[in-house]
N, C-alpha and C positions, 0 to 999 in steps of 0.2 A: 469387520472393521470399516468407517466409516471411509468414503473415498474420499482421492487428494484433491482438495481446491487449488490447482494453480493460480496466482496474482502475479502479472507482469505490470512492473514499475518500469513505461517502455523511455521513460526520459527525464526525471527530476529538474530542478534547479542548477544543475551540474552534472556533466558534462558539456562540453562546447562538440565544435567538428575536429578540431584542434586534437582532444583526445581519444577520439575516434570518429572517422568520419562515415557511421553507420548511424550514428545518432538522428533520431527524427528530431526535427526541432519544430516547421511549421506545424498549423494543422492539416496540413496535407499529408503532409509527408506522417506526422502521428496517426492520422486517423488510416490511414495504409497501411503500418504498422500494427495498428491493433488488429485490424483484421485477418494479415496474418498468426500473429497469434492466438487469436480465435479457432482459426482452424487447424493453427498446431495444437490446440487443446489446452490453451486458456479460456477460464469460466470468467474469470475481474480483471480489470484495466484499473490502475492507477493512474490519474491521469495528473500533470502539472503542463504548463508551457511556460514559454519564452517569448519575448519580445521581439522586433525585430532588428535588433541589436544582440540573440542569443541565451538572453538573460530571462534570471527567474520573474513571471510575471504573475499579477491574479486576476490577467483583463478577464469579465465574462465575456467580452467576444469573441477571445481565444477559443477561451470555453466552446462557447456556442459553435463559432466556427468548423470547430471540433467536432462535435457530435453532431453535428447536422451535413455536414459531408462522409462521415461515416453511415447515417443512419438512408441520404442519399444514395451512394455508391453501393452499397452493400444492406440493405434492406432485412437481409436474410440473419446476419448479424446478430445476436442474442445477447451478447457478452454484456456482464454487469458493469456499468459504469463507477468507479469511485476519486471522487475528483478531490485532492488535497486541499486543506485550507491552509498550505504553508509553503507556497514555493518563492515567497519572496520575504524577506527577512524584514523590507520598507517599508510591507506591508499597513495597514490600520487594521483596527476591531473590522468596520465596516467592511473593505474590500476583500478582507481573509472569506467574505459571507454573504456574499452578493452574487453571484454563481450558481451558489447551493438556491438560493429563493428563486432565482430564474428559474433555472434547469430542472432543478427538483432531482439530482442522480439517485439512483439506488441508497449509495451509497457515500460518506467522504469522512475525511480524516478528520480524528480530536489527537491532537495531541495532549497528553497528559500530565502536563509540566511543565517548566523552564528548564534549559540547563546551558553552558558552555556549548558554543557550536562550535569543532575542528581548531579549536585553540586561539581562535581570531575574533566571534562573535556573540551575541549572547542570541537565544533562541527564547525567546519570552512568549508565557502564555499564560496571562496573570488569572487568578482564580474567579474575577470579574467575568472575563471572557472566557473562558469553561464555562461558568454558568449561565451565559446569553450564549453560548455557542449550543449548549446541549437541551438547552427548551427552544433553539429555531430549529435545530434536526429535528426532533419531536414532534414540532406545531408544521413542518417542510416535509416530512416522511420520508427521510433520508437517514439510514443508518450510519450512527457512529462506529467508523474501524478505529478502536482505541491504540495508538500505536506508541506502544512501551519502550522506552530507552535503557529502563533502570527499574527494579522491582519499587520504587517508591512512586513510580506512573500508577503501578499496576495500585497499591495503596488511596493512590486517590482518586482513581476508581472505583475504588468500594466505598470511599466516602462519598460520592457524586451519584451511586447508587444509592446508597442511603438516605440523602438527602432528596432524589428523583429528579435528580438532574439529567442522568442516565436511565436508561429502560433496559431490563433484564430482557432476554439472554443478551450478553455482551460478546463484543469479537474484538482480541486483542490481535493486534501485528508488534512482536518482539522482535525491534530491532536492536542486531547484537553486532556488534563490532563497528559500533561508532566512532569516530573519535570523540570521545568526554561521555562517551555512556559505557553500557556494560559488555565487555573486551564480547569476542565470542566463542566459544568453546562449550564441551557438551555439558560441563560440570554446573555450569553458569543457566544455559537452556534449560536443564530442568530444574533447579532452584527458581527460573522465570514460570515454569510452568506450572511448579507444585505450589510457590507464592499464588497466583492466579488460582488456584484451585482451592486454595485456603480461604483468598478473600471474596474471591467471587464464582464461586460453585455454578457449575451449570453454562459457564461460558464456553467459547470456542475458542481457536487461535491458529495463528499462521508463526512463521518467523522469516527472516532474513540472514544472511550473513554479508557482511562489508570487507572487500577486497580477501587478505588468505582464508579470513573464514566464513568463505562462501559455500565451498564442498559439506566441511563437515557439518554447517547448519542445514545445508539442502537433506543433507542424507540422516543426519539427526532428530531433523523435524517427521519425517516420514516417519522413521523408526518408530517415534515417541507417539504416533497416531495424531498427530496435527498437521496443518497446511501447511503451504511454500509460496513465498515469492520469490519471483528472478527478474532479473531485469536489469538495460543498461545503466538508469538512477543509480545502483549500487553496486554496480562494476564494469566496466569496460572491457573486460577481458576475459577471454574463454577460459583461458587457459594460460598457465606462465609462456611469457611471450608469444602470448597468440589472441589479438583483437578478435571481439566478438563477432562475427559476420552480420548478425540481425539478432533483435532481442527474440524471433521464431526460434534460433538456436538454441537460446538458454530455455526457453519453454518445451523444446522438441527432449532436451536431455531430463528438466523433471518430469516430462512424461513416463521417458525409460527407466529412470531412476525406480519412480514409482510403483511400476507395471514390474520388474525385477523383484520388488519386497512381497508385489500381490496386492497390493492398492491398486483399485481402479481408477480412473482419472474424470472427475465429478463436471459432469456436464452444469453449461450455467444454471437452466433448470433444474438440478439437484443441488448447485452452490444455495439457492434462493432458498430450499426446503430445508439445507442443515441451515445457515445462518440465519432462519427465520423471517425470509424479506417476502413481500407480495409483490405482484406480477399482472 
């Protein structure tokens, strides 16, 4: 059976300290964080920041700040980089992609759609910008993590493959219990997965779960022989009434989770060899 890729999402666009004050927010403070989870036995970082006002931002000096005090401090450090093109909603075309051309990560986000954000906002990602988003990952050498909301992500994915806007083998992250995307439960996960397997054979995947259904996707995803993400981006809390201590927490328990089913836990080095990335 193929081993688990851990992905820690160690801070999104939301949370503040307000809802847990574990949250990294600088790049200091993030790029400490990752490395603890490195050595708890995460292989990928998600990375987004904030401003210094708290807030979701897509400065590349964050960025850079970022990884260049990690790659300073910590040298030793391996962990695959993959940095969001969406932590700010005010975003433009340009600055969602101006990161990626610097830095050149491994890795960073397409999202695969538009849809309702959490009942307040719209999440736009017009078919214009898919299609200039997925020929500068291509032409930059940065793998798209295609991250699914809703089986009609994963649909225009295969048309984006077909069209060669995307490059085969693809890696989706299904996230499930969004608000305005699709709830999360097991019944739901594999409809996500066998959809994906119908329309783009030969892909890989992760998933997530959003607040109660974060157990049953962490433990579901394993079963089902795909990845995991954890992280404070998409939960604050260990446990019912019990804030997260560090996002090393949440990574240290998909370890065990893991390591209980007989998944071994895929060093970045063999993250790179299943998802197809050079080094």
């Amino acid at each position: 059976m193929t081993k688990t890729i851990i992905t820690v999402a160690t801070t999104g666009a939301w949370p503040k300290k307000e809802n847990n004050p574990n949250v990294p927010m600088t790049p200091a403070e993030i790029s400490e964080d990752v490395y603890a989870c490195w050595k708890a036995g995460a292989a990928v970082a998600h990375l987004h920041m904030r401003d210094d006002d708290g807030n979701g931002t897509m400065s590349a000096d964050k960025f850079r700040q970022t990884v260049e005090l990690l790659h300073q401090n910590h040298p030793d450090c391996d962990i695959i980089l993959n940095m969001t093109t969406s932590g700010d909603l005010n975003a433009t075309d340009e600055t969602r992609q101006i990161h990626l051309k610097e830095l050149r990560p491994e890795m960073g986000s397409y999202d695969c759609g538009s849809m309702n954000w959490l009942h307040s906002s719209l999440f736009l990602n017009h078919p214009k910008f898919l299609e200039e988003l997925g020929a500068n990952m291509q032409a930059w050498g940065v793998k798209p993590e295609i991250e699914a909301f809703d089986p009609g992500m994963i649909a225009n994915a295969a048309y984006y493959l077909k069209k060669g806007v995307l490059k085969a083998p693809l890696h989706f992250q299904f996230c499930m219990g969004c608000a305005n995307g699709i709830p999360g439960s097991m019944k739901n996960l594999v409809f996500m997965k066998e959809t994906m397997e119908q329309l783009c054979p030969g892909s890989t995947w992760s998933c997530f779960g959003v607040g109660h259904s974060a157990m049953e996707m962490l433990y579901g995803a394993i079963a089902l022989g795909g990845h995991v993400r954890v992280g404070m981006e998409d939960n604050v809390m260990y446990a019912k009434g019990q804030l997260a201590s560090s996002n090393a927490q949440f990574v240290e328990r998909a370890v065990r989770v893991s390591q209980e089913f007989g998944r071994e836990i895929a060093t970045p080095s063999e993250a790179r060899d299943i998802l197809g990335l050079k080094k």
